[in-house]
N, C-alpha and C positions, 0 to 999 in steps of 0.2 A: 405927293410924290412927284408931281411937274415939277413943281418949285424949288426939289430937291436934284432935281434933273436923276431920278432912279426910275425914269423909264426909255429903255430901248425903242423906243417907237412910242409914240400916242397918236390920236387924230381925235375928232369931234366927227363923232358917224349918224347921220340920222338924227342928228339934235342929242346925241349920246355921248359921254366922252370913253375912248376903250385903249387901254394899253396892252403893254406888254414888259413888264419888271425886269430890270439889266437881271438882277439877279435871278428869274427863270434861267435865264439865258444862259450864264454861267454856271449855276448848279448842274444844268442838263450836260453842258460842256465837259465839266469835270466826272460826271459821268457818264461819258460820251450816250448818250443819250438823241434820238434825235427825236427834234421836235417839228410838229406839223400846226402852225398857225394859224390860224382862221381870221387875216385882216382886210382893209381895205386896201387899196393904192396909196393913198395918202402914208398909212405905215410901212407897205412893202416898201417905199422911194424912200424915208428914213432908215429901214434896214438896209438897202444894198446901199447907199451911200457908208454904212456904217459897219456893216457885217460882210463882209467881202467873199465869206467862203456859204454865202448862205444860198440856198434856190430856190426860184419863184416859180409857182405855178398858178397861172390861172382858172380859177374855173368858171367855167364859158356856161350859159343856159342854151338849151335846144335853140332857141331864137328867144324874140322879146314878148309876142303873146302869151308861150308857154312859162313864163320867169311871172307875167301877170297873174296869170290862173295858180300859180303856185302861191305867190302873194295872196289872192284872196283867197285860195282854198285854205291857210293857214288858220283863217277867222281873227286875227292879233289884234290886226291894225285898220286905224282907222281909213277913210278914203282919201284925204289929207294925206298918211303915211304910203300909203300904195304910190301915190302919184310922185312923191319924193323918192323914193326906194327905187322907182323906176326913171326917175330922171338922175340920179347917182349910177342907180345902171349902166344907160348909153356913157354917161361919161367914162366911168368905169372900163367899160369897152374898149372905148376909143385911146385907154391907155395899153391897153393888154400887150401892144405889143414888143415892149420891153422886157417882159416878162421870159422866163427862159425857157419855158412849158406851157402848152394852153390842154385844157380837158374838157373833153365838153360833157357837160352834166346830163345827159340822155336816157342812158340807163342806168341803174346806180353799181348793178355788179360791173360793168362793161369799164365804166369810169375809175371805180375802185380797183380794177387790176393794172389800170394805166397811170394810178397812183401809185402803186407798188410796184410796178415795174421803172417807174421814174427813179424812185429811192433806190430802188437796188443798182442799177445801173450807178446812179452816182456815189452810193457808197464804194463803186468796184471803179470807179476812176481813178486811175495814174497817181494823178495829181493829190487826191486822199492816202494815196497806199504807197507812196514810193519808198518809206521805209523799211517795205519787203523784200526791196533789192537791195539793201544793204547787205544781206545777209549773200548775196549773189557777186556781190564785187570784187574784184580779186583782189588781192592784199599783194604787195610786193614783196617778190619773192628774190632779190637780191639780180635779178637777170636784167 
């Protein structure tokens, strides 16, 4: 699928390689659909280079101890894996803020309503909706 350039985004995450298929993208589209992606930096900066009407959000950890303890509470990975996870972290960070939203992962109900109120907010921008003022514009009336 690289090679065929049919993906929206790729990157090599963690020694992993992970995309995201043009054609998600568009199936969603044409059913307006909205989607919520779960990438790095590395694919977010090929999406807005690419996707112009799309939004970023970052999600931010409490700090960087608690991002460790979550790492090892997972049990996954190895201590190899930990040490790299968290140095793609701080990088990670230090791009955030490009991004057009930051969340911070703290509590998870707290976070998930600042994720919904993100989308809604921008489903209800102007700039999404202005063809509801069509219906509002006046027609010329010979005057």
């Amino acid at each position: 699928m690289i090679e065929n350039q049919e993906f929206a985004e790729w990157a090599e995450v963690h020694g992993n390689l992970y995309g995201t298929a043009k054609e998600t993208l568009a199936a969603a589209a044409d059913d307006g659909v909205d989607l919520l992606l779960d990438i790095d930096c590395q694919g977010a900066a090929q999406l807005k280079e690419n996707y112009g009407r799309a939004v970023f959000i970052f999600i931010l950890p409490p700090d960087m101890i608690e991002l460790e303890q979550r790492l090892r509470n997972r049990a996954t990975d190895r201590e190899s894996d930990i040490r790299r996870r968290l140095r793609n972290g701080y990088d990670e960070i230090r791009q955030a803020a490009w991004y057009d939203y930051l969340v911070v992962n703290d509590d998870f109900s707290a976070a998930k309503a600042q994720l919904v109120a993100i989308i809604s907010a921008e489903r209800n921008k102007t700039s999404r909706n202005a063809y509801l003022l069509d219906a509002y514009t006046l027609k010329d009336q010979g005057d």
